[in-house]
C-alpha positions as CSV (number, residue, x, y, z in Angstrom):
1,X,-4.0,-0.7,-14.4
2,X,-2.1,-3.8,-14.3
3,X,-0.2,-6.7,-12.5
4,X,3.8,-6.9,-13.1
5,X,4.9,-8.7,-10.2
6,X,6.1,-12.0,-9.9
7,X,4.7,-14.8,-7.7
8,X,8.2,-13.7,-5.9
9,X,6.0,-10.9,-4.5
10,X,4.9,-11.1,-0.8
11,X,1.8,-10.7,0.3
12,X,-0.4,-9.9,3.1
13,X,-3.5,-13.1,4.2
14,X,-6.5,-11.8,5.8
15,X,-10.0,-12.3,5.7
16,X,-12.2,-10.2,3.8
17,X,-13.5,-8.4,7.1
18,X,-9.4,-8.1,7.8
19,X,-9.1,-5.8,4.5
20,X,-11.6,-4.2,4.9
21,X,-10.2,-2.7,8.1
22,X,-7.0,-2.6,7.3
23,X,-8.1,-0.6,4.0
24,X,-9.9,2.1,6.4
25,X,-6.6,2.0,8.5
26,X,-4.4,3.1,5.5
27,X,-7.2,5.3,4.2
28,X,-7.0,7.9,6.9
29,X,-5.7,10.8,5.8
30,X,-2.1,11.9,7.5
31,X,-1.8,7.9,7.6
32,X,0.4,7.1,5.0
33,X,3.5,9.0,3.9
34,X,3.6,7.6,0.7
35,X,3.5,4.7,-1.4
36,X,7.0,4.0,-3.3
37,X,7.3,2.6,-6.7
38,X,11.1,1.7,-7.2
39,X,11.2,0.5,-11.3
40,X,14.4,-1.5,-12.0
41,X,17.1,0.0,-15.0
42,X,15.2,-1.3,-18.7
43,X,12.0,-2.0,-17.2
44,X,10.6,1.7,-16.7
45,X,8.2,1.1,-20.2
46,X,6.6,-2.2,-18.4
47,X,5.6,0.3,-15.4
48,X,4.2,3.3,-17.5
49,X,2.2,0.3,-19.6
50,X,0.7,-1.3,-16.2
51,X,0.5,1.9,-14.3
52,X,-0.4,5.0,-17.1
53,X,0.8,8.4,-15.5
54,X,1.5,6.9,-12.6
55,X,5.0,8.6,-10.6
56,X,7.7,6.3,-10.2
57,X,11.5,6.2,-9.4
58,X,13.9,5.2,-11.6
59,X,16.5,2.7,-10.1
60,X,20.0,2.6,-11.3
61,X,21.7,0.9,-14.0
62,X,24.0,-0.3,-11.1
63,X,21.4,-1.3,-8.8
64,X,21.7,-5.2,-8.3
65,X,17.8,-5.4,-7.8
66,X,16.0,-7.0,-11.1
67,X,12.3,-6.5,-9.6
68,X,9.9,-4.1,-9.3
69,X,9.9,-2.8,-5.7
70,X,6.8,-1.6,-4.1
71,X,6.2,-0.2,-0.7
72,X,4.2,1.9,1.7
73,X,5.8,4.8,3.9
74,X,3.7,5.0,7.3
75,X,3.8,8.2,9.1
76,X,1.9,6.6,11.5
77,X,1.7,3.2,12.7
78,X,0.2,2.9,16.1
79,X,-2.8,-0.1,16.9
80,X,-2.0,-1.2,13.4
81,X,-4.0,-4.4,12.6
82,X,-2.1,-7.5,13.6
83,X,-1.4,-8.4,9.9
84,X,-0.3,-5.4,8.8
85,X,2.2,-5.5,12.2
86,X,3.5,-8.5,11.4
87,X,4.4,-6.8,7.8
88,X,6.0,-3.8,9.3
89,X,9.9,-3.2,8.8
90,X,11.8,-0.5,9.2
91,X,12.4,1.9,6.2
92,X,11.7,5.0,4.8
93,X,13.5,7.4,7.1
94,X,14.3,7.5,10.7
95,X,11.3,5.8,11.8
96,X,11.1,2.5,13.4
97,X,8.9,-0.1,11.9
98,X,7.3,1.9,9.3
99,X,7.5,0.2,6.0
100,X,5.0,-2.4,4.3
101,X,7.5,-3.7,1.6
102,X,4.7,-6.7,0.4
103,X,4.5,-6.0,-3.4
104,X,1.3,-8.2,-4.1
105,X,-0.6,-6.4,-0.9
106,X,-0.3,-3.0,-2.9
107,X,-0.6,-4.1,-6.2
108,X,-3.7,-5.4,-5.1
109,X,-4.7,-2.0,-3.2
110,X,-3.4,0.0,-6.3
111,X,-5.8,-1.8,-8.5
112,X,-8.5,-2.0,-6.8
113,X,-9.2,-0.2,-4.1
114,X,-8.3,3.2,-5.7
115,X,-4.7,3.9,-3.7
116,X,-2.1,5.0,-6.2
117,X,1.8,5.9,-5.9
118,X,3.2,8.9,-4.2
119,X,-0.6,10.5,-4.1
120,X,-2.5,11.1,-0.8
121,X,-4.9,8.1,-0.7
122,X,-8.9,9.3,-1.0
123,X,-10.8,8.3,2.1
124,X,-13.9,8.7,-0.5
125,X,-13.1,7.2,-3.5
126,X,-11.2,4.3,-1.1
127,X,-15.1,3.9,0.8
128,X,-16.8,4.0,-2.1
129,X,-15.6,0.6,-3.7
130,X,-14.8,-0.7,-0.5
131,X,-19.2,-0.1,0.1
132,X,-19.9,-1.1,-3.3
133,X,-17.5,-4.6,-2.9
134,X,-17.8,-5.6,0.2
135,X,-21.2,-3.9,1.5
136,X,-21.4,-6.4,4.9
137,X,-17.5,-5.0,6.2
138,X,-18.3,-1.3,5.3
139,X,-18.6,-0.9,8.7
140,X,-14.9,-2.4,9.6
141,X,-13.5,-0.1,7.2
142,X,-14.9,2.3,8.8
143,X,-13.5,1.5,12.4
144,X,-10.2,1.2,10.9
145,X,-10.4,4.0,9.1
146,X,-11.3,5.8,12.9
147,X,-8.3,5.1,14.8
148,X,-6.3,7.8,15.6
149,X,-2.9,9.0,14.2
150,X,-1.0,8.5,16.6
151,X,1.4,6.3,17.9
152,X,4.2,3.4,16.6
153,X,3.5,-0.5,17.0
């Protein structure tokens, strides 16, 4: 794995307690539709070196975007933690509100807390580093992780 954005790249601010929640949010299963990687024209070998095997789409030649674009698909978004409301745009289909376009947030979840593009996150694998990094928020993840899928912000 690797880091290819810019400082360019938004990002979401919370506390550690924060992610850990809104790690167990996104981890429930149904939650997320999927998470987009949109690789600019040229740059497609950058991506396969930072992100082996990963899926990707390609962007084209006459796109006018020079950056990486990454972004999460909701399928559900209701009592969303505040931060990740205040993130929410619209995207991704007919649904209102539904997309997290800040790049450094999943980067950062891609790396290390074991979400990858276009594949179902594992609530397991997800709990497991979030237990073995942060063992005093476990339990936030886990109420995040708890709240039902229903709903839009």
């Amino acid at each position: 794995m690797g880091y290819i954005l810019t400082g360019r790249a938004m990002d979401i601010f919370t506390s550690e307690q924060g992610l850990c929640y809104i790690l167990g949010y996104l981890a429930r299963p149904g939650r997320i539709k999927y998470i987009e990687a949109q690789v600019p024209y040229g740059k497609e070998q950058k991506f396969m070196n930072a992100y082996p095997g990963a899926d990707y789409d390609n962007m084209k030649i006459t796109s006018d975007k020079q950056s990486f674009q990454f972004r999460i698909i909701l399928n559900y978004n209701g009592q969303c933690p505040q931060e990740l409301e205040e993130a929410l745009t619209s995207g991704g289909g007919a649904f209102y509100k539904n997309c997290i376009s800040r790049g450094k947030f999943i980067e950062r979840i891609i790396n290390e807390y074991g979400f990858e593009f276009f594949n179902a996150p594992n609530p397991s694998v997800i709990r497991n580093i979030v237990q073995r990094r942060h063992p005093d928020y476990l339990i936030d993840f886990d109420e995040g992780y708890n709240i039902p899928l229903s709903g839009r912000c």
